[in-house]
C-alpha positions as CSV (number, residue, x, y, z in Angstrom):
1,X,97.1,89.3,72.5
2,X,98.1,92.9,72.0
3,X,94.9,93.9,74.2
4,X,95.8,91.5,77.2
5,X,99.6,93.1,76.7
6,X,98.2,96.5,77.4
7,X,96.8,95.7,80.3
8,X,99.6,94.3,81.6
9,X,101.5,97.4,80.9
10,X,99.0,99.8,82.1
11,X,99.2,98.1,85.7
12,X,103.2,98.1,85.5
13,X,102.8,101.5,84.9
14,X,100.1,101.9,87.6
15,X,102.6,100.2,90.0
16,X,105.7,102.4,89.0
17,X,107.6,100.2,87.0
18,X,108.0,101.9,84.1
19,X,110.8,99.5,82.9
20,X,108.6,96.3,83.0
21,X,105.6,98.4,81.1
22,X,107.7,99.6,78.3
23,X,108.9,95.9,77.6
24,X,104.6,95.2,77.6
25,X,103.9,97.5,75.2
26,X,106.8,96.6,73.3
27,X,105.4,93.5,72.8
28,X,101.9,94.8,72.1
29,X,103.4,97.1,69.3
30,X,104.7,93.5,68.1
31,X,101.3,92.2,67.6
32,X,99.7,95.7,66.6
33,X,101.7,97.9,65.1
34,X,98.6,100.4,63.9
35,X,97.2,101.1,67.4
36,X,98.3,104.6,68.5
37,X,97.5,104.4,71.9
38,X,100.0,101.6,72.6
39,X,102.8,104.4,71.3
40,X,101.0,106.8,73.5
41,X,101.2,104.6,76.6
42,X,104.8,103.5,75.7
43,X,105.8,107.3,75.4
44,X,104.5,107.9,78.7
45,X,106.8,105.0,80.4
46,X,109.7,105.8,78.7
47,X,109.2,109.9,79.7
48,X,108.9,108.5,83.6
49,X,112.2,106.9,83.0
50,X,113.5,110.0,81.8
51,X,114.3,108.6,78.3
52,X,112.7,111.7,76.6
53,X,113.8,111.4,72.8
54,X,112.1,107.7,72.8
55,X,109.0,109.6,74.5
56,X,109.0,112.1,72.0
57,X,109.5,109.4,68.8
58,X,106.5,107.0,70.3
59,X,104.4,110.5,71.3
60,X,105.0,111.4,67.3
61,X,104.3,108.2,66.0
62,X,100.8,108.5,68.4
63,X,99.9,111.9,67.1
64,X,97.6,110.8,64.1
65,X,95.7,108.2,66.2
66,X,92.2,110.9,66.6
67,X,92.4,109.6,70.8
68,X,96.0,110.0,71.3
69,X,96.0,113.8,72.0
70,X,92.9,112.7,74.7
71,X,95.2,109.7,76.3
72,X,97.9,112.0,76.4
73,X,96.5,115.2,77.7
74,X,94.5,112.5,80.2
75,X,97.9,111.4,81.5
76,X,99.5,115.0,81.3
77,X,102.6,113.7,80.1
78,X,105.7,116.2,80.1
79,X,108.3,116.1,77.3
80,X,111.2,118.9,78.0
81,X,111.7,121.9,75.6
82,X,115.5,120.4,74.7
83,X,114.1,117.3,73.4
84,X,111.1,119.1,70.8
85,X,112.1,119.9,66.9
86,X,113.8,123.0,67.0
87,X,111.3,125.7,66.0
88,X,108.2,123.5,67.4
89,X,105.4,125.8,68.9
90,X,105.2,123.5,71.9
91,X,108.1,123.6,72.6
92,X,107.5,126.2,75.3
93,X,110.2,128.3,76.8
94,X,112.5,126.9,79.2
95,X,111.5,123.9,81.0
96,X,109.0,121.8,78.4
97,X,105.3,121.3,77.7
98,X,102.8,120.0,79.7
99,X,100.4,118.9,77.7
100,X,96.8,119.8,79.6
101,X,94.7,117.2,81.8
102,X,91.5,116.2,80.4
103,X,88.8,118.5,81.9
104,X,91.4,121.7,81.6
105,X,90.6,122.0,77.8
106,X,86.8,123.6,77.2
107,X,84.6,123.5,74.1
108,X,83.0,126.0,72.4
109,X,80.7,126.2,74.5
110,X,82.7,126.2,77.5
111,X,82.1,122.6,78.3
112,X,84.9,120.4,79.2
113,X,86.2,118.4,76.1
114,X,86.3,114.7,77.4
């Protein structure tokens, strides 16, 4: 159920109606509370509606999911420096933190970190 949820949220989303995606994840949080990259995908709806301190509670309740910093960076989602814990190194200075697409970040190697 929470899967099927998802996918209807991800194509609101898709389409630009960011409203009508949060209310599907919502509801896919509901049925699985555990999966991080429903959070992640929430926090990325409510930051297009401009409700940045409920992106920034879903992005920190995503953090310890080990894909969530990859669906995020994917996304390049953008929370802005007055909404961050004071004191927070990525915070950035003045306007907010873009977190960087996948493909920008390289390995050790100098590969790009999928």
């Amino acid at each position: 159920m929470a899967q099927a949820l998802k996918a209807q949220g991800n194509a609101a989303f898709k389409e630009g109606r960011y409203d009508q995606a949060v209310g599907y994840f919502s509801e896919a949080i509901d049925h699985d509370n555990t999966n991080a990259v429903l959070f992640s995908n929430r926090s990325g709806a409510y930051a297009s509606l401009g409700q940045y301190e409920s992106a920034l509670k879903d992005a920190q309740k995503a953090v310890p999911h080990p894909h969530a910093r990859f669906a995020t960076a994917e996304r390049g989602t953008v929370i802005p420096s007055h909404v961050a814990p004071a004191g927070d190194a990525a915070a950035g200075v003045g306007q907010g933190v873009r977190m960087p697409r996948a493909g920008d970040c390289k390995g050790a190697r100098g590969a790009a970190v999928r």
